[in-house]
Backbone of each chain as nested JSON, in Angstrom:
{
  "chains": [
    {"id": "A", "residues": [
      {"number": 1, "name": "UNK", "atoms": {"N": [-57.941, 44.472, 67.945], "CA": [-58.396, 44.953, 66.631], "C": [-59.436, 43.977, 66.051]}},
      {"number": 2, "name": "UNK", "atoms": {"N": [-60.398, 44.412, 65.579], "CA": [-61.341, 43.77, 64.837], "C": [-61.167, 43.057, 63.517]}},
      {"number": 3, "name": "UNK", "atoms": {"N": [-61.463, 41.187, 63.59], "CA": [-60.636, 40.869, 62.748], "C": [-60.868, 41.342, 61.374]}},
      {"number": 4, "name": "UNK", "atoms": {"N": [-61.801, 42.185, 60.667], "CA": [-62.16, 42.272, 59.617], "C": [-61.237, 43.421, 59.002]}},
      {"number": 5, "name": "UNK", "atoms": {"N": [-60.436, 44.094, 60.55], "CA": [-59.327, 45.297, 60.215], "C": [-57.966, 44.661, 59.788]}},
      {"number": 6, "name": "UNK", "atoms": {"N": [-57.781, 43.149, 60.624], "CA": [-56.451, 42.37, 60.377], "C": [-56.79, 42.284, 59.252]}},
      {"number": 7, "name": "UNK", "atoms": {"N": [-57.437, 41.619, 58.403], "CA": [-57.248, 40.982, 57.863], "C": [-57.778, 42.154, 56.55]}},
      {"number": 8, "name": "UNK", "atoms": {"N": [-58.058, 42.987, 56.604], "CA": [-57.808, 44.438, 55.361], "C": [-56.31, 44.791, 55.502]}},
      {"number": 9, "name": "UNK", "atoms": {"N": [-55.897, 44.817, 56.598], "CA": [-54.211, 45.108, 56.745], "C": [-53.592, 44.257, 55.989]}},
      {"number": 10, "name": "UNK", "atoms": {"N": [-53.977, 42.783, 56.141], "CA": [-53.485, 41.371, 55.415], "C": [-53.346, 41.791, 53.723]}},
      {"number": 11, "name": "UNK", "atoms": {"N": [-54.301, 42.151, 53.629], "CA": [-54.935, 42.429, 51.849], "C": [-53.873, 43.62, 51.734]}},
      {"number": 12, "name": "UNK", "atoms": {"N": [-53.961, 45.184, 52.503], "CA": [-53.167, 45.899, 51.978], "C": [-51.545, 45.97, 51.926]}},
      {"number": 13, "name": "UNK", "atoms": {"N": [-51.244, 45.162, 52.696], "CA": [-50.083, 44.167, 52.842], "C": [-49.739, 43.216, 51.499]}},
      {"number": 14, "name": "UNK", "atoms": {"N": [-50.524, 42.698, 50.871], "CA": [-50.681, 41.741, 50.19], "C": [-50.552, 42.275, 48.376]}},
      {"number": 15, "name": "UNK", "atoms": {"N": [-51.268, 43.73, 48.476], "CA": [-51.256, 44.16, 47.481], "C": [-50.161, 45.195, 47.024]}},
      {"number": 16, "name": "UNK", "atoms": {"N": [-49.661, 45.771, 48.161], "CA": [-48.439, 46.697, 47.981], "C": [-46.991, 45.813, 47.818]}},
      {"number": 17, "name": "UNK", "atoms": {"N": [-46.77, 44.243, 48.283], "CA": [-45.584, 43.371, 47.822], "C": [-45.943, 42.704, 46.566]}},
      {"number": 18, "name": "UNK", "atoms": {"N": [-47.32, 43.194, 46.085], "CA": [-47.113, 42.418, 45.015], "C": [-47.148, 43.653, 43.538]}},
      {"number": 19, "name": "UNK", "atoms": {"N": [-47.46, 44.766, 43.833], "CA": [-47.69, 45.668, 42.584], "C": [-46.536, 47.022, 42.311]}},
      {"number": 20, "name": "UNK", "atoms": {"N": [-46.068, 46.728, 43.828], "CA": [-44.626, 47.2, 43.862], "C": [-43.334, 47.068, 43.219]}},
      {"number": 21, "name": "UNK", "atoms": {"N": [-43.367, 45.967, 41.936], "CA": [-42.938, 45.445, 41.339], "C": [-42.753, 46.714, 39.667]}},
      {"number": 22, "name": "UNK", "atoms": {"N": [-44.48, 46.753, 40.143], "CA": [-44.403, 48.057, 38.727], "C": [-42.974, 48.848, 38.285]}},
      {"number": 23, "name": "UNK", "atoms": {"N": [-43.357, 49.807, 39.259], "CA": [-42.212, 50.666, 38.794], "C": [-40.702, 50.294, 38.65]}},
      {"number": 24, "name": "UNK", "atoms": {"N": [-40.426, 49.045, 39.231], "CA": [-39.256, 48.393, 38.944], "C": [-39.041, 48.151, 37.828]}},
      {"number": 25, "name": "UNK", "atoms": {"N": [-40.265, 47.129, 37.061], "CA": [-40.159, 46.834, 35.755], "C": [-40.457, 47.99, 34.972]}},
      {"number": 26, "name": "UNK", "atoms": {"N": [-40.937, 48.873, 34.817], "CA": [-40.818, 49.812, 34.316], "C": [-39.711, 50.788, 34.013]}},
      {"number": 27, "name": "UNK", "atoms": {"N": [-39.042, 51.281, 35.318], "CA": [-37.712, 51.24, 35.196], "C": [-36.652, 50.691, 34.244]}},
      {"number": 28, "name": "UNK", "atoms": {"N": [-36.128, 49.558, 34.763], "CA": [-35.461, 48.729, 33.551], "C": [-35.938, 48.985, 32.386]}},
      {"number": 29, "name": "UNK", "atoms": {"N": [-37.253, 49.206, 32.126], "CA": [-37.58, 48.704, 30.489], "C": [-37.455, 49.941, 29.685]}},
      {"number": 30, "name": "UNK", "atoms": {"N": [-37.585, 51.687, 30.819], "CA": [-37.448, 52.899, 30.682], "C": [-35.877, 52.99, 30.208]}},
      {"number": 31, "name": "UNK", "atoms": {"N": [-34.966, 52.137, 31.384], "CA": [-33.569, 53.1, 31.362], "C": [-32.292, 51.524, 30.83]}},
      {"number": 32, "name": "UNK", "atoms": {"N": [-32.927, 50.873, 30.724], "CA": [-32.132, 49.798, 30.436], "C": [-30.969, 49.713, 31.452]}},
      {"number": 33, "name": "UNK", "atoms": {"N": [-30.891, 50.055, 32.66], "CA": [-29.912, 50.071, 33.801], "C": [-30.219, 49.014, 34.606]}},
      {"number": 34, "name": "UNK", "atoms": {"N": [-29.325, 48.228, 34.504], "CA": [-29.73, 46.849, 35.756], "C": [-28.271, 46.92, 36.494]}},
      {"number": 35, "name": "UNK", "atoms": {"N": [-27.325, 47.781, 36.245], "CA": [-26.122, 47.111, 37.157], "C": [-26.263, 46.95, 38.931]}},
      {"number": 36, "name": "UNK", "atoms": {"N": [-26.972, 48.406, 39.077], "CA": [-26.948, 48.044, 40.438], "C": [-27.666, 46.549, 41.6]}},
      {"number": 37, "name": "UNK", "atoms": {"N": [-29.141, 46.015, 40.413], "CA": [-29.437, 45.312, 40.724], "C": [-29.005, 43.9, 40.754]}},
      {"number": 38, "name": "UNK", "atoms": {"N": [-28.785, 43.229, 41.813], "CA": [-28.01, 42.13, 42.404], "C": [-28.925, 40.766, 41.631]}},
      {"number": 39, "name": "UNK", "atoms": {"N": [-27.963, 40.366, 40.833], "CA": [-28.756, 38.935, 40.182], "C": [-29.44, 38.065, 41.204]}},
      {"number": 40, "name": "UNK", "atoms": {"N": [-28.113, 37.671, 42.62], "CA": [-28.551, 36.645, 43.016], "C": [-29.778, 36.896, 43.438]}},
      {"number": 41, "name": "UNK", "atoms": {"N": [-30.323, 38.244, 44.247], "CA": [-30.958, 38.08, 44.629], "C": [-32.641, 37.847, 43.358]}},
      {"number": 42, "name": "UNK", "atoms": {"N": [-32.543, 38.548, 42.593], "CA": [-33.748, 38.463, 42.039], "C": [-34.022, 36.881, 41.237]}},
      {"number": 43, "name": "UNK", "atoms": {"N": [-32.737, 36.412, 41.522], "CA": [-33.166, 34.774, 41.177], "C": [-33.749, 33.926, 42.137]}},
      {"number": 44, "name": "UNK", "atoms": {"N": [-32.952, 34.256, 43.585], "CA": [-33.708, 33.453, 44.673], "C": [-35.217, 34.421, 44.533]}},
      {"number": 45, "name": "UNK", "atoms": {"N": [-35.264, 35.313, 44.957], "CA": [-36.67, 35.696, 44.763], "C": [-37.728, 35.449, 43.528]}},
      {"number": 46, "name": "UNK", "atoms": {"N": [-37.216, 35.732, 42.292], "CA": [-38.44, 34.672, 41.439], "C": [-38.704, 33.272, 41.454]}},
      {"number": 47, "name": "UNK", "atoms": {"N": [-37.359, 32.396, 42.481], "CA": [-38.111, 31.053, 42.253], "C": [-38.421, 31.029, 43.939]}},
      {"number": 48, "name": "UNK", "atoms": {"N": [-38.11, 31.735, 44.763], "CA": [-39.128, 31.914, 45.876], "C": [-40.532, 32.187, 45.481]}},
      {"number": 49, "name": "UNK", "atoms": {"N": [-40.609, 32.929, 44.759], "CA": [-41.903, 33.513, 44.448], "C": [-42.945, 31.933, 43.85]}},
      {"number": 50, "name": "UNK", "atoms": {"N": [-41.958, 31.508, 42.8], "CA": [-42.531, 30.278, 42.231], "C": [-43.053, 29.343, 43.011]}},
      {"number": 51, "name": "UNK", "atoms": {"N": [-42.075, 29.015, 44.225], "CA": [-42.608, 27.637, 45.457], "C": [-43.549, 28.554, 46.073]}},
      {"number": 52, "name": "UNK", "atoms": {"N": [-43.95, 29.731, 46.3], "CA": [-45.315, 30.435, 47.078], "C": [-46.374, 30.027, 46.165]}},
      {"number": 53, "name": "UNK", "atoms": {"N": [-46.184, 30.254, 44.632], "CA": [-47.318, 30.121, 43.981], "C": [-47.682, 28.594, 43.784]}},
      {"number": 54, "name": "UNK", "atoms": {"N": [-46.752, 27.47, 43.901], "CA": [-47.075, 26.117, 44.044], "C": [-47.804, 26.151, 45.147]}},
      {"number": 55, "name": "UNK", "atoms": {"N": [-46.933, 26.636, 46.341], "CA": [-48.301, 26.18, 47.909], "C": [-49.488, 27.259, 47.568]}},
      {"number": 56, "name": "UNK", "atoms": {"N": [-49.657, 27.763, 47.018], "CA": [-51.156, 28.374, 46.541], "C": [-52.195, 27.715, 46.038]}},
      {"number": 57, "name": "UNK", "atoms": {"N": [-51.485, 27.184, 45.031], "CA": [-51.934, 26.085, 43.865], "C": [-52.59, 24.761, 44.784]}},
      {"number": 58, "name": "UNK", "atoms": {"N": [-51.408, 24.421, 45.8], "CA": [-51.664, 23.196, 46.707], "C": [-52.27, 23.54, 47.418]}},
      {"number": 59, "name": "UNK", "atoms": {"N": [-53.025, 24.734, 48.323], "CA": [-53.405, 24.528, 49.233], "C": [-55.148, 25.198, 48.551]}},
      {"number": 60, "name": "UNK", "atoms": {"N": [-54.746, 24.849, 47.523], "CA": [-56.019, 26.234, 46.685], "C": [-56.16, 27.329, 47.48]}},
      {"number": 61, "name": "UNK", "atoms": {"N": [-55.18, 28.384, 47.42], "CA": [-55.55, 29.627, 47.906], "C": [-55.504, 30.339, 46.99]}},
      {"number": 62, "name": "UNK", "atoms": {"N": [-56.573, 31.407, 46.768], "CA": [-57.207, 32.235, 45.507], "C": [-55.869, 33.654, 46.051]}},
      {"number": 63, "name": "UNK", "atoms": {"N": [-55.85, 33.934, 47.147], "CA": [-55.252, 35.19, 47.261], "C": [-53.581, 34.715, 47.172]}},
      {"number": 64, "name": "UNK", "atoms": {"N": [-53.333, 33.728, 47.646], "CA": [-51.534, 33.392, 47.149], "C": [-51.308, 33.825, 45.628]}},
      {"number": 65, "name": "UNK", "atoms": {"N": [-52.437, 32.78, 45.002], "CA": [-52.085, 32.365, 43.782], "C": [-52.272, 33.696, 42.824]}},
      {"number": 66, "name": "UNK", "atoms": {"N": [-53.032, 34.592, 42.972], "CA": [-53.031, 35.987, 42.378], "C": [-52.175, 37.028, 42.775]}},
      {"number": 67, "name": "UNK", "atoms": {"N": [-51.654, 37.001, 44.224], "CA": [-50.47, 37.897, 43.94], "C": [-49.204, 37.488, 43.816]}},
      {"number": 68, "name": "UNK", "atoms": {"N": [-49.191, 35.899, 43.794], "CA": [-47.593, 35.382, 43.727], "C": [-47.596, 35.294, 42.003]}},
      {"number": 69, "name": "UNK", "atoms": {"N": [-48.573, 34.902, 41.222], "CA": [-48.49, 35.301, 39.735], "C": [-48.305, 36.33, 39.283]}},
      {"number": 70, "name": "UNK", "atoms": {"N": [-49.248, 37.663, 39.553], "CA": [-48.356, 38.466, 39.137], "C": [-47.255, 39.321, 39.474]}},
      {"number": 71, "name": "UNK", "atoms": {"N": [-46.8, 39.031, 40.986], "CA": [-45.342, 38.989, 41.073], "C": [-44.157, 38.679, 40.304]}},
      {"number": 72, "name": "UNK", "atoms": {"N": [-44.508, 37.382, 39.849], "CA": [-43.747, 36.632, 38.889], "C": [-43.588, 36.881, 37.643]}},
      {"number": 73, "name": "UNK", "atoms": {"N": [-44.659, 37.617, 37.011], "CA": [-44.52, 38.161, 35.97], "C": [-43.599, 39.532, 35.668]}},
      {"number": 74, "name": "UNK", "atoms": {"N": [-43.888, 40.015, 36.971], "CA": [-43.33, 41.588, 37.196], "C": [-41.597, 41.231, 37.345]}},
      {"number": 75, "name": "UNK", "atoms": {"N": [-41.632, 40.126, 37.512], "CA": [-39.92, 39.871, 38.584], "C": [-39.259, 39.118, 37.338]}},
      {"number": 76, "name": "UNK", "atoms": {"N": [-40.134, 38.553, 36.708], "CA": [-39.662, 37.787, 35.271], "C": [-39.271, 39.029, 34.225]}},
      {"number": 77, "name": "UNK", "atoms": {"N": [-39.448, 39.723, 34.312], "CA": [-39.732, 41.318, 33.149], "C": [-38.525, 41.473, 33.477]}},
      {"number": 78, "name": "UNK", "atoms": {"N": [-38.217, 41.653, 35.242], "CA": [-37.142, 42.265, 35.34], "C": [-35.671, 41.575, 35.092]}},
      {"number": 79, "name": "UNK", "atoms": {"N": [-35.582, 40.48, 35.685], "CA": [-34.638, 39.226, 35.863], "C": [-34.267, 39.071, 33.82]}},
      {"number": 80, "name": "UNK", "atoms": {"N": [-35.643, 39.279, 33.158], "CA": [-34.949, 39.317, 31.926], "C": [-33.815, 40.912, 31.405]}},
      {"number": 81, "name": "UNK", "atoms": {"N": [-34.477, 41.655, 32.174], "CA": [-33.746, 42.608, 31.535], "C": [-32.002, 43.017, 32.213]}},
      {"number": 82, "name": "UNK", "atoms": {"N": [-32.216, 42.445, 33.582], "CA": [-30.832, 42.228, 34.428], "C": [-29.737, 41.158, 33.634]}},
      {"number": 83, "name": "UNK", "atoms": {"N": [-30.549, 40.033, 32.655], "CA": [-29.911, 39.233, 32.056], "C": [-29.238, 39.889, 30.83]}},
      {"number": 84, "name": "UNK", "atoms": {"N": [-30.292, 40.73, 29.935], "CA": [-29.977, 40.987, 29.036], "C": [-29.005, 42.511, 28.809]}},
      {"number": 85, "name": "UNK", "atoms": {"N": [-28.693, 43.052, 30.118], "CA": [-28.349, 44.076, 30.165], "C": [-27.02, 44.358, 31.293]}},
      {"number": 86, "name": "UNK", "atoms": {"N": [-26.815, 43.332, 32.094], "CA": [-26.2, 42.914, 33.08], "C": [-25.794, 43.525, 33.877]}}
    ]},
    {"id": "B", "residues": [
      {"number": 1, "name": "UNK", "atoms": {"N": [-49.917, 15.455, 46.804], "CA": [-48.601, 15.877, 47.648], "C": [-48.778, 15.579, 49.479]}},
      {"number": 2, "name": "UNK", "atoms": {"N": [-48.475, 15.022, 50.313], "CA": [-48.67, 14.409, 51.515], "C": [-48.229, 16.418, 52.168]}},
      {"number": 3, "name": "UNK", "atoms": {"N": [-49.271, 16.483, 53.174], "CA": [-49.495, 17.608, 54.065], "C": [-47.704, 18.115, 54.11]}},
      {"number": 4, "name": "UNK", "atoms": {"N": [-47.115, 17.408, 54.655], "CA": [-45.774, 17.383, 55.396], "C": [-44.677, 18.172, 54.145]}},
      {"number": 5, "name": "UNK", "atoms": {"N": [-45.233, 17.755, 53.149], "CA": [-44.092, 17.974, 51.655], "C": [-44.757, 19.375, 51.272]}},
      {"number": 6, "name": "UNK", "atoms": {"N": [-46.014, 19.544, 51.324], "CA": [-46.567, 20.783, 51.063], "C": [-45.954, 22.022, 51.978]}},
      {"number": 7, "name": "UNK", "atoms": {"N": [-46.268, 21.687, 53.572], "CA": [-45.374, 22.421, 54.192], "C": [-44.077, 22.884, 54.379]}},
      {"number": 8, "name": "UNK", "atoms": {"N": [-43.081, 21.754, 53.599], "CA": [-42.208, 21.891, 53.887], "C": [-41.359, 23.009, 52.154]}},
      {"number": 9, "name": "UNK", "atoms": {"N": [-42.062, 23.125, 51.49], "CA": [-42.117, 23.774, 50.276], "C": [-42.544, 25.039, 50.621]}},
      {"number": 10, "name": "UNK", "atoms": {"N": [-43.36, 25.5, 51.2], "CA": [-43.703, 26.624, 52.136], "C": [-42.408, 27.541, 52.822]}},
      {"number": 11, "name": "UNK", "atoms": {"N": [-42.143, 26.235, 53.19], "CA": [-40.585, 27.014, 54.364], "C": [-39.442, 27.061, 53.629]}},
      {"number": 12, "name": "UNK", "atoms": {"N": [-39.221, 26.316, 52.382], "CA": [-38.131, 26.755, 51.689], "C": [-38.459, 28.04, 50.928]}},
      {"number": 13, "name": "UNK", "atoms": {"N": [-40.02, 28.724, 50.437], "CA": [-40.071, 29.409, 49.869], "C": [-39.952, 30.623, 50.812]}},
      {"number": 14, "name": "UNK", "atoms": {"N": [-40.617, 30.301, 51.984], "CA": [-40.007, 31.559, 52.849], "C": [-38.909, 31.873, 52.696]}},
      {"number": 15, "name": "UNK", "atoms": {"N": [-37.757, 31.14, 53.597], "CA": [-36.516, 31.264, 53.561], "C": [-35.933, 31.787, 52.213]}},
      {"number": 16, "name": "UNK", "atoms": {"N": [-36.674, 31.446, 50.741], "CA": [-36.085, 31.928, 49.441], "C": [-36.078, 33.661, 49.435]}},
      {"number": 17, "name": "UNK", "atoms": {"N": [-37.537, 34.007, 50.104], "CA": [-38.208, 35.418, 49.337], "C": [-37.46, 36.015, 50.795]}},
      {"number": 18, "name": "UNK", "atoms": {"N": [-36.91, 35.797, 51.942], "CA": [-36.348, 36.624, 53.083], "C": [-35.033, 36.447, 52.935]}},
      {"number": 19, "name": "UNK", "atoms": {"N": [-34.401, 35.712, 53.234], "CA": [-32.663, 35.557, 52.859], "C": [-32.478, 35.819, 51.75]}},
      {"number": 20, "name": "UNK", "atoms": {"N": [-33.17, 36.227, 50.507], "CA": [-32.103, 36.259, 49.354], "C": [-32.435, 38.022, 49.006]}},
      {"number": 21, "name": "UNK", "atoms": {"N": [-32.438, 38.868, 50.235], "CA": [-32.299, 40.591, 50.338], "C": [-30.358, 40.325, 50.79]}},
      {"number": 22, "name": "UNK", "atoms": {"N": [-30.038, 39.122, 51.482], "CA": [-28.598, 39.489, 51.717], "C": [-28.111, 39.684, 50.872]}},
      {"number": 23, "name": "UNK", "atoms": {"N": [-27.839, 39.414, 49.455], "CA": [-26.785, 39.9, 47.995], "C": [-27.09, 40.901, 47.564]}},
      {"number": 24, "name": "UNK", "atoms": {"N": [-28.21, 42.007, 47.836], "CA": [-28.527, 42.831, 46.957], "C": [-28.647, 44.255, 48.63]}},
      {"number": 25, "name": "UNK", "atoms": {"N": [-28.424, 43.042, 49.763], "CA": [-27.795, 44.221, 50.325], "C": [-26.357, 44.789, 50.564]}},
      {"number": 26, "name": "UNK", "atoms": {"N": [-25.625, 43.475, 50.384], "CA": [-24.222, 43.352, 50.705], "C": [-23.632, 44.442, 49.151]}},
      {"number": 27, "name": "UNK", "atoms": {"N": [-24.541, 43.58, 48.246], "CA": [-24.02, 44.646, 46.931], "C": [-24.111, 45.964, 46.817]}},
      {"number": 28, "name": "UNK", "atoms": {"N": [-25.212, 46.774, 47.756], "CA": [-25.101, 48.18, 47.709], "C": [-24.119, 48.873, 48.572]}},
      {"number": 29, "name": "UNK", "atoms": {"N": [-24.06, 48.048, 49.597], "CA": [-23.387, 48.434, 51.01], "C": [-21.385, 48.362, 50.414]}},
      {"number": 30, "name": "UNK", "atoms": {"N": [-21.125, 46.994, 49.297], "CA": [-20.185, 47.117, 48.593], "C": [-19.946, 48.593, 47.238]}},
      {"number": 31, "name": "UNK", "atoms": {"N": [-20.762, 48.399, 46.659], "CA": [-20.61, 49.176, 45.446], "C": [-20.967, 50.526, 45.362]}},
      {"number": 32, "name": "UNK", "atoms": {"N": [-22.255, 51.009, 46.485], "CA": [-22.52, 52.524, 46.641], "C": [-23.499, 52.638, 45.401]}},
      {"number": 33, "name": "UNK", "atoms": {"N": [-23.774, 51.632, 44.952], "CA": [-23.731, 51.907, 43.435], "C": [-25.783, 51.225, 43.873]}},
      {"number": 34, "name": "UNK", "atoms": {"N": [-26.231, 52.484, 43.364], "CA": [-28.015, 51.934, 44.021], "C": [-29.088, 52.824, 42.635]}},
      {"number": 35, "name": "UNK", "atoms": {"N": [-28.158, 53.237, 41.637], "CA": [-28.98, 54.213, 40.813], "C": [-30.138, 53.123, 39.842]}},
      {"number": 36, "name": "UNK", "atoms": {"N": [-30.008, 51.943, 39.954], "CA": [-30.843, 51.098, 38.786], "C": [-32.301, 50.743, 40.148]}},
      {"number": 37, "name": "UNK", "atoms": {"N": [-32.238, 50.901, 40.964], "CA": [-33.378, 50.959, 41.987], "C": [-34.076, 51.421, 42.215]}},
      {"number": 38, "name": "UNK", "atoms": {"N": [-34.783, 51.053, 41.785], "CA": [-36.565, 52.273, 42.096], "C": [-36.769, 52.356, 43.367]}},
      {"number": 39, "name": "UNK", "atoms": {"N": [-36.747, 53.398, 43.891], "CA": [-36.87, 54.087, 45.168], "C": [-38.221, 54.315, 45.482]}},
      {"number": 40, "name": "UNK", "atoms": {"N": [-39.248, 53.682, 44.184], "CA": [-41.274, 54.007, 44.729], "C": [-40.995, 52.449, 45.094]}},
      {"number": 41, "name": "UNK", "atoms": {"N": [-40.377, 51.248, 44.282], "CA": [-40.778, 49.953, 44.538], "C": [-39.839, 49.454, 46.224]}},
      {"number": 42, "name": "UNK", "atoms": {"N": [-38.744, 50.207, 46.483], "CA": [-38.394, 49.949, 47.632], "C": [-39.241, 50.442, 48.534]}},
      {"number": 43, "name": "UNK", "atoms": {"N": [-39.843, 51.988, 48.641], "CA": [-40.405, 52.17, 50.334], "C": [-41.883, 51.288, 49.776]}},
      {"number": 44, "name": "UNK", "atoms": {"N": [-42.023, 51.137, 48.833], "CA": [-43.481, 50.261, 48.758], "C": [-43.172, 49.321, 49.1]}},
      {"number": 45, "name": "UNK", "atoms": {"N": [-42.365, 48.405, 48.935], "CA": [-42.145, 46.954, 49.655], "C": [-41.761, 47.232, 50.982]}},
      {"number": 46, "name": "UNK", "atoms": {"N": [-41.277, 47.824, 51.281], "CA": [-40.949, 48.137, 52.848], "C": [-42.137, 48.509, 53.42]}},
      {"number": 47, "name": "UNK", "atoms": {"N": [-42.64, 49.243, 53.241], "CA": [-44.149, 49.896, 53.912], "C": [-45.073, 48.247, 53.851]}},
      {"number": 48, "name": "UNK", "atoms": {"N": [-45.223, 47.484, 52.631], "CA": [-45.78, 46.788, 52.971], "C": [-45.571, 44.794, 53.454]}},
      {"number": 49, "name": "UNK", "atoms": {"N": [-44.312, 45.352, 54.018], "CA": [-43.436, 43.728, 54.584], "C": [-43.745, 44.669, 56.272]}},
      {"number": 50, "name": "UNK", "atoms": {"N": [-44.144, 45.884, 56.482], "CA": [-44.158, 46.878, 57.93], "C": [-45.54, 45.852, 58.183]}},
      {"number": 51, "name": "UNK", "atoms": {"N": [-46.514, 45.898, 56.916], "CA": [-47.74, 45.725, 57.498], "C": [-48.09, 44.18, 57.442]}},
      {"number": 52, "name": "UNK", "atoms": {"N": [-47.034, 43.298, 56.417], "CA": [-47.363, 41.772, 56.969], "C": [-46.854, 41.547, 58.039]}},
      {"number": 53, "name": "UNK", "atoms": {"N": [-45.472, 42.645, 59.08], "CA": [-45.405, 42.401, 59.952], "C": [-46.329, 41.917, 61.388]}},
      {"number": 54, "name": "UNK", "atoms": {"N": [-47.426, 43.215, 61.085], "CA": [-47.848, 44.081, 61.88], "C": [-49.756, 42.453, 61.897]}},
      {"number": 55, "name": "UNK", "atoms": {"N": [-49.75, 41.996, 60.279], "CA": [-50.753, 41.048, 60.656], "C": [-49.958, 40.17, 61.044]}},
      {"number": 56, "name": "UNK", "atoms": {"N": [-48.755, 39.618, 60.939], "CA": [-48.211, 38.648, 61.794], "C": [-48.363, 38.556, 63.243]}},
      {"number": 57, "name": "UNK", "atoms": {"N": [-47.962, 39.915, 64.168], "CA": [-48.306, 40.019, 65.071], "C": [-49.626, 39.853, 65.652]}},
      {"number": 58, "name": "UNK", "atoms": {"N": [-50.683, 40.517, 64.618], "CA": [-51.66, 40.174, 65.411], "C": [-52.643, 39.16, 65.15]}},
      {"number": 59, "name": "UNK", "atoms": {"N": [-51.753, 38.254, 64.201], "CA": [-52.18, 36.72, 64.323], "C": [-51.34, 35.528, 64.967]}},
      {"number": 60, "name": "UNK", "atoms": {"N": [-50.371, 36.74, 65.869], "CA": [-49.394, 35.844, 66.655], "C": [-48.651, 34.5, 66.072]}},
      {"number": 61, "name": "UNK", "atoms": {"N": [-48.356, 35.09, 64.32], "CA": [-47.461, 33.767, 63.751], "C": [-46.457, 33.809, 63.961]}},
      {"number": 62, "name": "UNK", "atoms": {"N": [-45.81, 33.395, 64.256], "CA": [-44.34, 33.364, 64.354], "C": [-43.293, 33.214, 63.43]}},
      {"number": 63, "name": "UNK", "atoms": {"N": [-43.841, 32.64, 62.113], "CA": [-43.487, 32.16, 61.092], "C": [-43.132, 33.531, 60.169]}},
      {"number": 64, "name": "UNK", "atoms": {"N": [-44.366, 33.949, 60.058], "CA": [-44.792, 35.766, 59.368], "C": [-43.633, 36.245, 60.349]}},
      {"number": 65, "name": "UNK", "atoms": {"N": [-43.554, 36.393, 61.619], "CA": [-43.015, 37.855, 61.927], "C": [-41.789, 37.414, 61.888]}},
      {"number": 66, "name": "UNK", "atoms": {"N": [-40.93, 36.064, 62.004], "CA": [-39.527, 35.869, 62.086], "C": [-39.089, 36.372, 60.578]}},
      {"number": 67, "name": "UNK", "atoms": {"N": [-39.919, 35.674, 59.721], "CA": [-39.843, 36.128, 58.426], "C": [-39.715, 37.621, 57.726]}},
      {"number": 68, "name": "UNK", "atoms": {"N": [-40.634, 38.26, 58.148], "CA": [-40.786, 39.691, 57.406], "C": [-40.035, 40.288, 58.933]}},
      {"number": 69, "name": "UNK", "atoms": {"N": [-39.608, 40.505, 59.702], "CA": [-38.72, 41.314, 60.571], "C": [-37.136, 41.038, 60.108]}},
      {"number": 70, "name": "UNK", "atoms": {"N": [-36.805, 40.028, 59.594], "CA": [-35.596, 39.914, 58.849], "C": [-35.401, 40.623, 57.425]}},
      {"number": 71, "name": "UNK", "atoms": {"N": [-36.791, 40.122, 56.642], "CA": [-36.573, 41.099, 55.796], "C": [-36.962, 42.138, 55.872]}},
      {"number": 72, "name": "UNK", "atoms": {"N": [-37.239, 43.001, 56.83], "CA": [-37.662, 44.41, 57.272], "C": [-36.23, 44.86, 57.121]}},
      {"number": 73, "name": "UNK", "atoms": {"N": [-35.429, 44.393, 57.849], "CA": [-34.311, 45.227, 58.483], "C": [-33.459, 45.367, 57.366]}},
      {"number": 74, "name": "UNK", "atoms": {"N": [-33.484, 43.749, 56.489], "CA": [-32.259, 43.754, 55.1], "C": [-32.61, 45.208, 53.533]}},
      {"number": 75, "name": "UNK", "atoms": {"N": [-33.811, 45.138, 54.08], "CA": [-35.084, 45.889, 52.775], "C": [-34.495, 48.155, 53.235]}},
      {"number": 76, "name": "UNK", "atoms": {"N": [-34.417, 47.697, 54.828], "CA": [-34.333, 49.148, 55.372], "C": [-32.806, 49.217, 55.159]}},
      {"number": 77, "name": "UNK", "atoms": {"N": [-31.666, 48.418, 55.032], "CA": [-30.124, 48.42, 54.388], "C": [-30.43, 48.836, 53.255]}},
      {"number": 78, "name": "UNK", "atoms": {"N": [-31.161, 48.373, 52.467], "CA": [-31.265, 48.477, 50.906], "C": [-31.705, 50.427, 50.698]}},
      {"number": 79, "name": "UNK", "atoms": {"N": [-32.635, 50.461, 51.121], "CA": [-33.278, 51.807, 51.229], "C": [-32.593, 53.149, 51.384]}},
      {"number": 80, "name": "UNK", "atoms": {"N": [-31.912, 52.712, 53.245], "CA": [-31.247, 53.591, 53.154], "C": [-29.973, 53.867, 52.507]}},
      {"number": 81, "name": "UNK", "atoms": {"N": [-29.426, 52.972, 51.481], "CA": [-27.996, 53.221, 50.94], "C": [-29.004, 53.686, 49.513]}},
      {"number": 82, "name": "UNK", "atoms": {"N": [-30.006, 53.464, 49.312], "CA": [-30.585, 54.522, 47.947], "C": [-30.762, 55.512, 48.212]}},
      {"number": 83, "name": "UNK", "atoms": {"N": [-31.507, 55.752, 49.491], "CA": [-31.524, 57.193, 49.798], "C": [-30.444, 58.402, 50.109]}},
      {"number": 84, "name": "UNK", "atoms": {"N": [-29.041, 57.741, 50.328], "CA": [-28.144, 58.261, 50.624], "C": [-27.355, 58.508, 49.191]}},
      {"number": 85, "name": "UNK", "atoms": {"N": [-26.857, 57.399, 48.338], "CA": [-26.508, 57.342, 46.883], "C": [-27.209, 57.298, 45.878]}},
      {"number": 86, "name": "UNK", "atoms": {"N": [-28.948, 57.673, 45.794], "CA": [-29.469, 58.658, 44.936], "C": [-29.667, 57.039, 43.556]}}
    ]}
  ]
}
């Protein structure tokens, strides 16, 4: 494959784990229902998300650091409303 | 930050954003209970952890594909117990 195809796969890869988040947070904020969603996990995953956006930061990568932010924002929306709604 | 500490922040964040699908799979597979789950943000993350697979492979990382083939399989637990309990 031609690398200019990997690496559009890379990007559309890149953009569907990170905006996929939408309708999640939306969800919650629609139905105020978080039981089914599992705390632990969305805690290891927002501060997973956090050490991706540090090695972004560290390695200056422009494409980490824009979809691991607004990941984090999207996963923070939610993690608050799993808190506040349990 | 010395190369070695950068990397090694890398691999804990992997390990954060792939192992922590086990509680939120074990919890559906326990509870049946999958109605607070957005079913656009699951096959969207699945469809696109298919295609960081798929550049893993054909950048022959090993890192990417051990990674997203684990969480392929925990993400496709998750899925199919939404698709089954709605």
């Amino acid at each position: 494959m031609p690398p200019a195809y990997v690496e559009a796969l890379g990007s559309v890869a890149a953009v569907l784990t990170t905006f996929c988040w939408i309708p999640q947070a939306v969800k919650v904020i629609r139905t105020r229902e978080t039981r089914a969603i599992s705390l632990t996990t969305q805690v290891a995953l927002s501060v997973g998300v956090v050490l991706w956006l540090l090695y972004g930061i560290l390695h200056v990568s422009w494409p980490l650091i824009g979809a691991n932010a607004v990941t984090l924002v999207l996963l923070i929306v939610i993690l608050a409303m799993k808190l506040r709604h349990g």
